[in-house]
MDTraj code that builds the backbone (N, CA, C; nanometers):
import mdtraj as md
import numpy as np

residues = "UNK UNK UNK UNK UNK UNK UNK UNK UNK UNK UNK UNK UNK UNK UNK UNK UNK UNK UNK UNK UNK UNK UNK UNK UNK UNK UNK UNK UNK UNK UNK UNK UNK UNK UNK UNK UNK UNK UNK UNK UNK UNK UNK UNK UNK UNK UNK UNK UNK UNK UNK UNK UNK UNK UNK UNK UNK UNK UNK UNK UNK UNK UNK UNK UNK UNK UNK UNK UNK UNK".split()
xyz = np.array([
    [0.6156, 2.0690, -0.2001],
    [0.5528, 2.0428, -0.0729],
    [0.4117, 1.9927, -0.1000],
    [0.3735, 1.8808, -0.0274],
    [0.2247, 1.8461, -0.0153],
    [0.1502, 1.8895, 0.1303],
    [0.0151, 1.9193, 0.1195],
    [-0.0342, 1.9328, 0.1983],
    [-0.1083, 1.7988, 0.2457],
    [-0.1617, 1.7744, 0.3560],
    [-0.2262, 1.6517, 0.3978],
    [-0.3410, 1.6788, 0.4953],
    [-0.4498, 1.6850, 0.4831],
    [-0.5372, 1.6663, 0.5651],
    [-0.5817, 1.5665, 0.6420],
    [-0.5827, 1.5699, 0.7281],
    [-0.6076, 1.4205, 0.8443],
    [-0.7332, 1.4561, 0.8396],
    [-0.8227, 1.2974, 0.8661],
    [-0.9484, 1.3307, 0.9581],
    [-1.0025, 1.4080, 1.0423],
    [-0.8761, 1.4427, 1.1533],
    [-0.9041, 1.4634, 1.2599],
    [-0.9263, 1.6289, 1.2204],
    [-0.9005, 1.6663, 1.1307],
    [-0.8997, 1.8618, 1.0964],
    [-0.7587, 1.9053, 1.0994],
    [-0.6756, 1.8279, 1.1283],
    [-0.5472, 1.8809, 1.1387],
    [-0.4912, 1.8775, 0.9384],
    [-0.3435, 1.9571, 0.9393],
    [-0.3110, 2.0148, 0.8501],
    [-0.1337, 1.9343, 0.8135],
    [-0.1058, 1.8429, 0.7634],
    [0.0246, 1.8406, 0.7147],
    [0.0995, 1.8612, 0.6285],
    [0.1757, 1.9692, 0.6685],
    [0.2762, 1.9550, 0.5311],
    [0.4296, 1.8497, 0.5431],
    [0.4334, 1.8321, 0.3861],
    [0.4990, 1.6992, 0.3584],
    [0.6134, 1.7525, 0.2162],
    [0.7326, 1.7832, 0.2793],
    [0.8352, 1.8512, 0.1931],
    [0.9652, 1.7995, 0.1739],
    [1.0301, 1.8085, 0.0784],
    [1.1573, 1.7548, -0.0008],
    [1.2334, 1.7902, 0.1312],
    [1.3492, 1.7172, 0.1337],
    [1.5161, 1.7810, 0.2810],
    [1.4937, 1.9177, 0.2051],
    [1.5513, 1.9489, 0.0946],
    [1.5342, 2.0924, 0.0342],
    [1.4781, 2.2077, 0.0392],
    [1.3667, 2.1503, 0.0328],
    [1.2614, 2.2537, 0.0708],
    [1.2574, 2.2758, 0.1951],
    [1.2787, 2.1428, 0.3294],
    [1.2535, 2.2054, 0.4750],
    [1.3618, 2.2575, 0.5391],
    [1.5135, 2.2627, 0.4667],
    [1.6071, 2.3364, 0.4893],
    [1.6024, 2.5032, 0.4506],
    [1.5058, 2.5224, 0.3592],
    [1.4936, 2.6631, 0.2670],
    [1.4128, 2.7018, 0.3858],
    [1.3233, 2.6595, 0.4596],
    [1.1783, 2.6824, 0.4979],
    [1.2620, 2.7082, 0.6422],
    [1.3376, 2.6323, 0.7125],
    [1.4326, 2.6465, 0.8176],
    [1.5022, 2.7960, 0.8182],
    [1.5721, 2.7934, 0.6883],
    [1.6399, 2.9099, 0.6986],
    [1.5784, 3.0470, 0.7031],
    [1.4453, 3.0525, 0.6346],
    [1.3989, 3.1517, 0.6188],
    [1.3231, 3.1944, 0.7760],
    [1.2270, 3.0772, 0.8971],
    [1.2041, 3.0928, 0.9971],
    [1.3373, 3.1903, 1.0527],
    [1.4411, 3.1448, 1.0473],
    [1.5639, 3.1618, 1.1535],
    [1.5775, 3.3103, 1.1100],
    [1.5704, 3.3284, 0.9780],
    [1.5604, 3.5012, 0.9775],
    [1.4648, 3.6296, 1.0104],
    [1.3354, 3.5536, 1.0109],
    [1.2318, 3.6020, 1.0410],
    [1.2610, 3.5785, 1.1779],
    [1.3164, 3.5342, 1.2756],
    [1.2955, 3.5307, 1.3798],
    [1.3922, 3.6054, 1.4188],
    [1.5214, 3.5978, 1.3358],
    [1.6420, 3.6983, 1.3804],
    [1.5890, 3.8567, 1.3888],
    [1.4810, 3.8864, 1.3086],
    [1.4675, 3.9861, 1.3121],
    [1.3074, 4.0442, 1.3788],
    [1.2696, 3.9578, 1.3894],
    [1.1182, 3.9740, 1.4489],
    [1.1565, 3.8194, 1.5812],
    [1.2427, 3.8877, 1.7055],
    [1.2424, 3.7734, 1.8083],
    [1.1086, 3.7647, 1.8854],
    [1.0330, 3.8892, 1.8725],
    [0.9456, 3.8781, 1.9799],
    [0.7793, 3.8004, 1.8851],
    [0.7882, 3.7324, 1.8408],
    [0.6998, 3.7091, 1.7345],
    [0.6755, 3.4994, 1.7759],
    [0.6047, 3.4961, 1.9094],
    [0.6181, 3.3777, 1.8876],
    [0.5731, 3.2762, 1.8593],
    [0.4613, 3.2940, 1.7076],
    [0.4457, 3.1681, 1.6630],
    [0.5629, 3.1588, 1.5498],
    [0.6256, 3.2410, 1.5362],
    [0.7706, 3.2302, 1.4209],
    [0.8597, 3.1662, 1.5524],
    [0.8970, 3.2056, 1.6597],
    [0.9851, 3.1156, 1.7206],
    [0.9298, 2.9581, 1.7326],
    [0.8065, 2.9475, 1.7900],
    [0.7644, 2.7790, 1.7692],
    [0.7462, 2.7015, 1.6452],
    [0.7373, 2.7855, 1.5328],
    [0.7540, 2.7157, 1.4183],
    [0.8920, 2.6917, 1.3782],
    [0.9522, 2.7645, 1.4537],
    [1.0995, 2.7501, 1.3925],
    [1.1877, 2.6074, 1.4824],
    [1.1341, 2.6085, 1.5941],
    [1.1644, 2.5397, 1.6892],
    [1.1257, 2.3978, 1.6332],
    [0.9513, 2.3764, 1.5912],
    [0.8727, 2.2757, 1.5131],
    [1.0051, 2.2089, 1.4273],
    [1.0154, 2.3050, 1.3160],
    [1.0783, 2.2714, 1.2054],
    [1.2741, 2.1812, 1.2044],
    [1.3187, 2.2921, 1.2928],
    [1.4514, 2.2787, 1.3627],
    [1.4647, 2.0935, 1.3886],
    [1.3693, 2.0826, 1.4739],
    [1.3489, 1.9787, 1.5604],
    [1.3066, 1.8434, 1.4589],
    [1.1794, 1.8907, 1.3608],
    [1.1547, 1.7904, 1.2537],
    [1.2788, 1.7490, 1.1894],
    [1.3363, 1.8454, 1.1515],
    [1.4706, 1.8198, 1.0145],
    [1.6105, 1.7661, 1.1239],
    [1.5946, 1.7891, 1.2686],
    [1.7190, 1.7258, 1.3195],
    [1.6623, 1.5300, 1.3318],
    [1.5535, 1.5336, 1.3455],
    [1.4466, 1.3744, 1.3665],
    [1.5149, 1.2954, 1.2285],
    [1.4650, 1.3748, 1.1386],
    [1.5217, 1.3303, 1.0062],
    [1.6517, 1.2920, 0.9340],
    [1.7185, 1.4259, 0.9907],
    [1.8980, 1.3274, 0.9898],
    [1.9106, 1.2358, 1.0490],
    [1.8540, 1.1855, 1.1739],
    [1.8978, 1.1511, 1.2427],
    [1.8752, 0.9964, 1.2054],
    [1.7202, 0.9958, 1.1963],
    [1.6761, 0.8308, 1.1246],
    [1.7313, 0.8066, 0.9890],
    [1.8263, 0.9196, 0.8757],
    [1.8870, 0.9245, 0.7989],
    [2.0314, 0.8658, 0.8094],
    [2.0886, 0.8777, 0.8963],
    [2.2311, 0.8674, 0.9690],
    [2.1864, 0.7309, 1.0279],
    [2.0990, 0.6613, 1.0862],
    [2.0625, 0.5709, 1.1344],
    [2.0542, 0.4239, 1.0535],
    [2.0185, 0.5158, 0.9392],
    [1.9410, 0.3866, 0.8059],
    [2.0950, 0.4071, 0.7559],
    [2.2337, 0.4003, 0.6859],
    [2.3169, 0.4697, 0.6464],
    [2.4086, 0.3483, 0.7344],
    [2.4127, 0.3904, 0.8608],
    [2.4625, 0.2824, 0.9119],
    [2.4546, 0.1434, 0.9246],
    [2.3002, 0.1157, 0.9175],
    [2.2276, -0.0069, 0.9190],
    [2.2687, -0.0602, 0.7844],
    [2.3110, -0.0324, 0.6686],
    [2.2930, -0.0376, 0.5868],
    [2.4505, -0.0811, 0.5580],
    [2.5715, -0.0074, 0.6118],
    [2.6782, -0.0173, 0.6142],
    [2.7245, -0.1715, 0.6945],
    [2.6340, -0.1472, 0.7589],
    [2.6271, -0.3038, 0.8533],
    [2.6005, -0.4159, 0.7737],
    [2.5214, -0.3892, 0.7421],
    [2.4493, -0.5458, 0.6493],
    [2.5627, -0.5639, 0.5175],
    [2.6435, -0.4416, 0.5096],
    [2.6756, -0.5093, 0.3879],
    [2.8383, -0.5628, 0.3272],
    [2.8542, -0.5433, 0.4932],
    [2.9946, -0.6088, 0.5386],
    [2.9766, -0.7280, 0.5357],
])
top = md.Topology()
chain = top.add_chain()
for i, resn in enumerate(residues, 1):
    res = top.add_residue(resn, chain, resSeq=i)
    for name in ("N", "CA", "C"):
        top.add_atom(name, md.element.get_by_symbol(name[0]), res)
traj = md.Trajectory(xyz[None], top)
């Protein structure tokens, strides 16, 4: 994982599919067990949501790709 600092003061992290699937799974347990905890539910929600963005433009490029090369 990299971290990224913007100008603006903000904070990014920048991680392998691997790592944000590990990082996924581990939110979803921490939250299974601590529900009332909710910056673990919005991070989990964050994350959920990042890694579904990512298949998705993954599955996207995949096709595009299947296209062109017919």
């Amino acid at each position: 994982m990299q971290i990224i600092y913007t100008p603006g003061g903000d904070v990014v992290a920048v991680m392998k599919a691997k790592e944000a699937v590990l990082t996924e799974a581990a939110l979803a347990r921490y939250v299974a067990e601590s529900p009332d905890s909710n910056l673990a539910v919005r991070m989990l929600r964050d994350v959920a949501n990042a890694n579904e963005q990512a298949e998705q433009r993954a599955e996207e490029a995949a096709e595009a790709a299947a296209v062109n090369s017919i």
